[in-house]
N, CA, C and O atoms as a printed pandas DataFrame, in Angstrom:
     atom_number atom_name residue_name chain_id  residue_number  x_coord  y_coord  z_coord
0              1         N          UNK        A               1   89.249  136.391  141.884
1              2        CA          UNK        A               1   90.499  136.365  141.139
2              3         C          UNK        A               1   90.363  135.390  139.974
3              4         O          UNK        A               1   89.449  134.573  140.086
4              5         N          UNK        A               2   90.881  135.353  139.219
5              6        CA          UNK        A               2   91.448  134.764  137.943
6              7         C          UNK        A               2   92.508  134.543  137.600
7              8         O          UNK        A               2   93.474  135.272  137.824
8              9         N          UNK        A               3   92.533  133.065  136.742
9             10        CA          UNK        A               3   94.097  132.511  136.368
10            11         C          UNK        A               3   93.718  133.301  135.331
11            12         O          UNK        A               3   92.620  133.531  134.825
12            13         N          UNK        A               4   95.202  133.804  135.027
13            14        CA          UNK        A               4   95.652  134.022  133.377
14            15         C          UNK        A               4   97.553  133.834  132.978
15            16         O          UNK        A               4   98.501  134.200  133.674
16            17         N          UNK        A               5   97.566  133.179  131.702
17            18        CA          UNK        A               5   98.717  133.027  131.552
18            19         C          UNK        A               5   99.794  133.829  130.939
19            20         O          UNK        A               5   99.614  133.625  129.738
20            21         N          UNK        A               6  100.739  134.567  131.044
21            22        CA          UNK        A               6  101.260  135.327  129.937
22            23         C          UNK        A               6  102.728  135.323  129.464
23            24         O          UNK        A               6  103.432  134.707  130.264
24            25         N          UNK        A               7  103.180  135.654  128.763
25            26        CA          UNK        A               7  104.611  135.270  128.436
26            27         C          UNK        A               7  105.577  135.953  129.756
27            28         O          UNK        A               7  105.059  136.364  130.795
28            29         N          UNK        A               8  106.551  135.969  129.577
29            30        CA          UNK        A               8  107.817  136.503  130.278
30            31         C          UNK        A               8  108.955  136.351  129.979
31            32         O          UNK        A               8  109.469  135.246  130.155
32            33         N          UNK        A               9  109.630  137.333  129.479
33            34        CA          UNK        A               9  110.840  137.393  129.767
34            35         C          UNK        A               9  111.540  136.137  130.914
35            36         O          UNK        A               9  111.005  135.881  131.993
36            37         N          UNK        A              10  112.860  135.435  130.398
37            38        CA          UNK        A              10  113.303  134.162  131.410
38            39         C          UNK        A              10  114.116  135.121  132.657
39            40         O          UNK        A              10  114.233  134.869  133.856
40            41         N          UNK        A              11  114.609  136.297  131.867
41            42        CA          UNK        A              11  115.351  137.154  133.014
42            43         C          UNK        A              11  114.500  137.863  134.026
43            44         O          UNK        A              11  114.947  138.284  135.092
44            45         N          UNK        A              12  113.260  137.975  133.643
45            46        CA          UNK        A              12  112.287  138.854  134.296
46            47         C          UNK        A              12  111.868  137.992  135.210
47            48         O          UNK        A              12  112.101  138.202  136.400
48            49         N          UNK        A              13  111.007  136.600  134.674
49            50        CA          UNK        A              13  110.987  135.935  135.552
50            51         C          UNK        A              13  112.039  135.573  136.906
51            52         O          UNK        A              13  111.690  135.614  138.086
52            53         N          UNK        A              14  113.371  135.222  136.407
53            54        CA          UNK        A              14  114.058  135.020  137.277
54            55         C          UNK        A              14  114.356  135.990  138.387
55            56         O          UNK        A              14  114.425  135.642  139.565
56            57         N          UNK        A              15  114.583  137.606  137.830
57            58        CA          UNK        A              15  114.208  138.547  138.859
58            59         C          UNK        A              15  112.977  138.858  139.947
59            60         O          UNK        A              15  112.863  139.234  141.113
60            61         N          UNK        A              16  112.153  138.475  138.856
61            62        CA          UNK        A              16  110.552  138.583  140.088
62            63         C          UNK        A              16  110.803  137.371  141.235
63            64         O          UNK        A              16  110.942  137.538  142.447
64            65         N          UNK        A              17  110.819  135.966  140.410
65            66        CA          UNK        A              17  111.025  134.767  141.539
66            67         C          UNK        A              17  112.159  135.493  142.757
67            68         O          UNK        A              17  111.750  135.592  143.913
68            69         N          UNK        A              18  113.255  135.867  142.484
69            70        CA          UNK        A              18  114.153  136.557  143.389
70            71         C          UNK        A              18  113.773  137.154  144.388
71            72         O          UNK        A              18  114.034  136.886  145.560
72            73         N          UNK        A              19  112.809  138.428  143.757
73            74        CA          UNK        A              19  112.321  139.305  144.421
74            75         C          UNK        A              19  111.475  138.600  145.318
75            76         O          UNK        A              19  111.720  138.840  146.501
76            77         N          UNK        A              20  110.433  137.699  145.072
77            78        CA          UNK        A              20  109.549  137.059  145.709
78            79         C          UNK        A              20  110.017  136.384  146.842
79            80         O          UNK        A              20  109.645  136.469  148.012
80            81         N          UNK        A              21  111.261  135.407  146.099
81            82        CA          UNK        A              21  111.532  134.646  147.632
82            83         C          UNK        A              21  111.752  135.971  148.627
83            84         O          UNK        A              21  110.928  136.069  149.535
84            85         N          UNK        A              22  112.531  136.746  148.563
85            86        CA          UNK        A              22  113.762  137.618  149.559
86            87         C          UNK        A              22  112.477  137.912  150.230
87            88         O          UNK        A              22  112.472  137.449  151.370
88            89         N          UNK        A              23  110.934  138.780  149.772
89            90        CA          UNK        A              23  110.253  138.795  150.511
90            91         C          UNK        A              23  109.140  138.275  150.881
91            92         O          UNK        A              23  108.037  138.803  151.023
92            93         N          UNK        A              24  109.541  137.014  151.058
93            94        CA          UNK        A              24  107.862  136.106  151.704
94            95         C          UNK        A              24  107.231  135.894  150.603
95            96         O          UNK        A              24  106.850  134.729  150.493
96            97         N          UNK        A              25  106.988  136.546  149.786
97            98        CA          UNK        A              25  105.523  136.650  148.731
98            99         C          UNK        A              25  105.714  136.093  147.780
99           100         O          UNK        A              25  106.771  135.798  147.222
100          101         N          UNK        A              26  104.085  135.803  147.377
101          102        CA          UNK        A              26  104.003  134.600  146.307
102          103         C          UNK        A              26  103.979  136.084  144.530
103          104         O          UNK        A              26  103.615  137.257  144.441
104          105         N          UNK        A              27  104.616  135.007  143.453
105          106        CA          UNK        A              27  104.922  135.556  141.986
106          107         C          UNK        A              27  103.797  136.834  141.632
107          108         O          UNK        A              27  103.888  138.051  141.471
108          109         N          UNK        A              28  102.541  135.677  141.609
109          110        CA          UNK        A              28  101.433  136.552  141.207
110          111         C          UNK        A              28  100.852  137.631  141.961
111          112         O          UNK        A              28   99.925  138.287  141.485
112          113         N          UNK        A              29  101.560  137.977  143.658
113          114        CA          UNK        A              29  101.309  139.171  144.271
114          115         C          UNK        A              29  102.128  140.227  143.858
115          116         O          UNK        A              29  101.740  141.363  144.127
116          117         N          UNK        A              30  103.500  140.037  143.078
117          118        CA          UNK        A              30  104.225  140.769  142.763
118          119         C          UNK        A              30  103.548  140.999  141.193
119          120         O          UNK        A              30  103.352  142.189  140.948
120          121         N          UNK        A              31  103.319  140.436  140.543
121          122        CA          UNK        A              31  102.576  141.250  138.831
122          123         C          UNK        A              31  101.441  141.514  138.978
123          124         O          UNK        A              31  100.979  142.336  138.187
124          125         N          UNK        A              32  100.649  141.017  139.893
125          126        CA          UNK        A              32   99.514  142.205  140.506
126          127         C          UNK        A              32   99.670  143.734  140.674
127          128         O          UNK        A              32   99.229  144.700  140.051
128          129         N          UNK        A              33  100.561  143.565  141.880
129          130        CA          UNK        A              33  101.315  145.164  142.126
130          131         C          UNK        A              33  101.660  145.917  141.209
131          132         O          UNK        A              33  101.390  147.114  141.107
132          133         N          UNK        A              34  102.478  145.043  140.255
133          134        CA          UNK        A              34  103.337  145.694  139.191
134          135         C          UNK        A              34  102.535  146.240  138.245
135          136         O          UNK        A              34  103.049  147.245  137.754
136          137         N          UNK        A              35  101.194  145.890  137.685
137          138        CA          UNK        A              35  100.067  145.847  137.013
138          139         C          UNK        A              35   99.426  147.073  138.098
139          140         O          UNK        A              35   99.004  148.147  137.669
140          141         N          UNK        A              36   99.435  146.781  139.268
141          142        CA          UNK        A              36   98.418  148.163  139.460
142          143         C          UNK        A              36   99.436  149.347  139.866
143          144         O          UNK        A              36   98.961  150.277  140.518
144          145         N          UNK        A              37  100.752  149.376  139.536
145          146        CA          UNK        A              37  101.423  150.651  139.570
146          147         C          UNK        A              37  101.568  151.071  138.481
147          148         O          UNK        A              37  101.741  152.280  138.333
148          149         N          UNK        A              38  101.536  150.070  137.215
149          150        CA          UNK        A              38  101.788  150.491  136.269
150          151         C          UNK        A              38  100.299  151.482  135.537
151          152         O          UNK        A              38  100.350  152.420  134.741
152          153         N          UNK        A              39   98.894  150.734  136.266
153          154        CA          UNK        A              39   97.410  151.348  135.901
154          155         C          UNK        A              39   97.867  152.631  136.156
155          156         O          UNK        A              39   98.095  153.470  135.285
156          157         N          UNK        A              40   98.040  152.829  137.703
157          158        CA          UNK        A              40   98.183  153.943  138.245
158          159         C          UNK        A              40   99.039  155.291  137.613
159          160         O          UNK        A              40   98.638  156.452  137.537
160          161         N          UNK        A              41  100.504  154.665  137.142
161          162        CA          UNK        A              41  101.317  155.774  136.388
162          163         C          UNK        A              41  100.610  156.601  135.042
163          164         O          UNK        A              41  100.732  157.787  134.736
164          165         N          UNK        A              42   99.529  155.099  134.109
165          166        CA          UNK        A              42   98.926  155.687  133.249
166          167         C          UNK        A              42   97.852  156.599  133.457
167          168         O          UNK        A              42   97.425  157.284  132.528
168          169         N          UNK        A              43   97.458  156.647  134.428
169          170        CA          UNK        A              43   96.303  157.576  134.411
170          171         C          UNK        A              43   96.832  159.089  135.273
171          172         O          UNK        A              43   96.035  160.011  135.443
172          173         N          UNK        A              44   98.245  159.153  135.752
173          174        CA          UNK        A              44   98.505  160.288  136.263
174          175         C          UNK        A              44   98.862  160.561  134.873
175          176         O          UNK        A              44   98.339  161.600  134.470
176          177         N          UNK        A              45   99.689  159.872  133.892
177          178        CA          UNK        A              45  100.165  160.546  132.496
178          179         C          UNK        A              45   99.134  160.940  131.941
179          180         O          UNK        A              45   99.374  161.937  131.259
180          181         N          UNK        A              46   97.779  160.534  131.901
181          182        CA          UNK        A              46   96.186  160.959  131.399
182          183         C          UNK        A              46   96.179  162.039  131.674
183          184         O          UNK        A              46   95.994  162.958  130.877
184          185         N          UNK        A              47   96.514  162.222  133.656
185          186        CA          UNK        A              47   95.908  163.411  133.814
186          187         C          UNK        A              47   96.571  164.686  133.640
187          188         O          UNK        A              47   96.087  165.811  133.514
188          189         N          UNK        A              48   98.239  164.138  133.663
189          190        CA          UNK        A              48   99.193  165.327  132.915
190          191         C          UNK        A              48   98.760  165.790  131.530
191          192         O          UNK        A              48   98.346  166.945  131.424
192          193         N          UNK        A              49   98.808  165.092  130.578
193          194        CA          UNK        A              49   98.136  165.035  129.473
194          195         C          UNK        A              49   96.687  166.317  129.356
195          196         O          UNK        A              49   96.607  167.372  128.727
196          197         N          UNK        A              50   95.936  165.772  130.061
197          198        CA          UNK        A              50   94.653  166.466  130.003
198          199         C          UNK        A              50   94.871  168.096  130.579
199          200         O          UNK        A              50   94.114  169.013  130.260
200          201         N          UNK        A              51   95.938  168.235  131.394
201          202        CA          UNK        A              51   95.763  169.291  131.986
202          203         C          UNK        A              51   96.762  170.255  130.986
203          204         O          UNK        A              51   96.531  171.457  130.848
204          205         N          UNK        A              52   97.882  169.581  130.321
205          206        CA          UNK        A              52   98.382  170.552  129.434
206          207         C          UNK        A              52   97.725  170.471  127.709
207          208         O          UNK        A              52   98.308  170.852  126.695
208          209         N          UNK        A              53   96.473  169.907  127.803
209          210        CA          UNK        A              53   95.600  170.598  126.830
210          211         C          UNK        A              53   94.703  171.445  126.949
211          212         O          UNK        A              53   94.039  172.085  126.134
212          213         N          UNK        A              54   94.746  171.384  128.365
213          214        CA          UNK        A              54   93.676  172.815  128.846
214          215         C          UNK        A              54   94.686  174.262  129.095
215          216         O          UNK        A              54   94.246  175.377  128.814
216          217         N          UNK        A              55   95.910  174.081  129.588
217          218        CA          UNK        A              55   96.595  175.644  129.513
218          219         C          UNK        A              55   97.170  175.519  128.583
219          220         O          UNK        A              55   98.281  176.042  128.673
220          221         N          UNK        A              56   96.845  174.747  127.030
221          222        CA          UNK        A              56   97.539  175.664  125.640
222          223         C          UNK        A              56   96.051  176.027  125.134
223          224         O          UNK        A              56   95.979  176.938  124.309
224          225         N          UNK        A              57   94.927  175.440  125.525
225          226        CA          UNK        A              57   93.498  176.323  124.835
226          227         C          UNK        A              57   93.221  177.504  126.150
227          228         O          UNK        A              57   92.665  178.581  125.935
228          229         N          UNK        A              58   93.520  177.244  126.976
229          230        CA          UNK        A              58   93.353  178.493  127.978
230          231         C          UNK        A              58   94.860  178.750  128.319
231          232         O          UNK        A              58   95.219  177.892  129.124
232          233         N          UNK        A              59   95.696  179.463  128.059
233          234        CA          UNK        A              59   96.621  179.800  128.861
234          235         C          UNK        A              59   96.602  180.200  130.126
235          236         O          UNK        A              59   95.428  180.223  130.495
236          237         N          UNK        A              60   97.631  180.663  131.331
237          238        CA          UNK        A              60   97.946  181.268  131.887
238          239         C          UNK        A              60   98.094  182.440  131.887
239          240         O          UNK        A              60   99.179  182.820  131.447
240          241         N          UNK        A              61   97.154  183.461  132.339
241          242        CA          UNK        A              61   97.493  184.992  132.056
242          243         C          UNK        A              61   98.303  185.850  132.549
243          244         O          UNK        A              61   98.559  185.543  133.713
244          245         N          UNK        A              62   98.996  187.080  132.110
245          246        CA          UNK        A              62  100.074  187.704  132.943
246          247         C          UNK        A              62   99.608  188.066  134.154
247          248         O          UNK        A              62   98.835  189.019  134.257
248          249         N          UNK        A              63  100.081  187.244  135.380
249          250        CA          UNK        A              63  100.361  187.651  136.936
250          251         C          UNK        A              63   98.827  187.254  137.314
251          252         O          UNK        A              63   98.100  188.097  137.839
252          253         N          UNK        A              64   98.343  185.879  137.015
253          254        CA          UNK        A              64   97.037  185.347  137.302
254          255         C          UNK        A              64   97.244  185.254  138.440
255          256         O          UNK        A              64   96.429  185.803  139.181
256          257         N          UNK        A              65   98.321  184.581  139.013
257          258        CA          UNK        A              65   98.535  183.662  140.067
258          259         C          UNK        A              65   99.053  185.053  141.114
259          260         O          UNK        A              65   98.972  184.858  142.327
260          261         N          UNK        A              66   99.544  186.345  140.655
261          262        CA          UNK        A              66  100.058  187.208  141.381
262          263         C          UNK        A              66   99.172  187.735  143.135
263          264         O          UNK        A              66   99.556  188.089  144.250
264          265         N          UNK        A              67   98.176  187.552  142.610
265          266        CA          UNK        A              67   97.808  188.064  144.155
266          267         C          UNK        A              67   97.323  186.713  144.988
267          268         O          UNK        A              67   96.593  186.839  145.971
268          269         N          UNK        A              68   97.722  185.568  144.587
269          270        CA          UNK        A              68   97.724  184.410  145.515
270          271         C          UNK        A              68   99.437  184.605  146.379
271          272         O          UNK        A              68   99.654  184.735  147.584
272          273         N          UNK        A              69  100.280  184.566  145.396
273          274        CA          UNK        A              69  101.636  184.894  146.041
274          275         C          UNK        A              69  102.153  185.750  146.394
275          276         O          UNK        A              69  103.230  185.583  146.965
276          277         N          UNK        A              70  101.658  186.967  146.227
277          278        CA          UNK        A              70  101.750  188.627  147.097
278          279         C          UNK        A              70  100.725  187.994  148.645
279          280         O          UNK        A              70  101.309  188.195  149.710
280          281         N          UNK        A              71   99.710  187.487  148.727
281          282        CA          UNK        A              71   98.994  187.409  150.012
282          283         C          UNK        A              71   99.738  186.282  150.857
283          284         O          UNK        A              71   99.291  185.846  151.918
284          285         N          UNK        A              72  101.022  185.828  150.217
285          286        CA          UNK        A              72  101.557  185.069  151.216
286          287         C          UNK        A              72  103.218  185.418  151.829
287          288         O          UNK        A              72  103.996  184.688  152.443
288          289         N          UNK        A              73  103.357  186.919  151.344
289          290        CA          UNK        A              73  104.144  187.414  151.926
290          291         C          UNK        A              73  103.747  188.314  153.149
291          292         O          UNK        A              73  102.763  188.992  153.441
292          293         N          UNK        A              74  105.048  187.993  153.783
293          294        CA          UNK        A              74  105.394  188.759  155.726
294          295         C          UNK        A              74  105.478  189.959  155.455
295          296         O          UNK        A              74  105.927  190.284  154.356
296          297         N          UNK        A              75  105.093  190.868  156.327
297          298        CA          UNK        A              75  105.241  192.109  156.860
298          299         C          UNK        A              75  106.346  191.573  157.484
299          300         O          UNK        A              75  106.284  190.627  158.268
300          301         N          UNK        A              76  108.033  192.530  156.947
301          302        CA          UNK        A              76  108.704  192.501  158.306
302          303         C          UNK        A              76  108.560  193.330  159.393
303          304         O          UNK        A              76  107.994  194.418  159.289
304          305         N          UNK        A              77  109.120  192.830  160.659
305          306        CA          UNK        A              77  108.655  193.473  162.073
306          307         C          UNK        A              77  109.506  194.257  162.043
307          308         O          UNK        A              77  109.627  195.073  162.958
């Protein structure tokens, strides 16, 4: 691990300290977290991103998906 220092918001701070006491945990376990949910959101937006540049150079073709969702219909009895 590593110290690093960074600004804050006085309200932010005061909310995180909040948050921290109510549960046990120390400041810097909470902007850890916050830092790796926030990694995390960016790289699902990457991968949204990436995937709707692949179906406007490849579209979706009429009724591609059709015989995946016809093979998951019942015969009624």
């Amino acid at each position: 691990m590593k110290t690093v220092s960074i600004l804050v918001d006085e309200q932010l701070l005061e909310q995180m300290d909040a948050v921290a006491h109510a549960s046990h945990r120390k400041r810097s376990d909470l902007f850890c977290e916050a830092a790796q949910h926030w990694l995390k959101q960016q790289q699902r937006q990457a991968r949204v991103r990436q995937d709707r540049r692949g179906y406007r150079k490849h579209p979706v073709e009429p009724d591609e998906f059709g015989p995946l969702l016809h093979a998951q219909e019942w015969e009624e009895s």
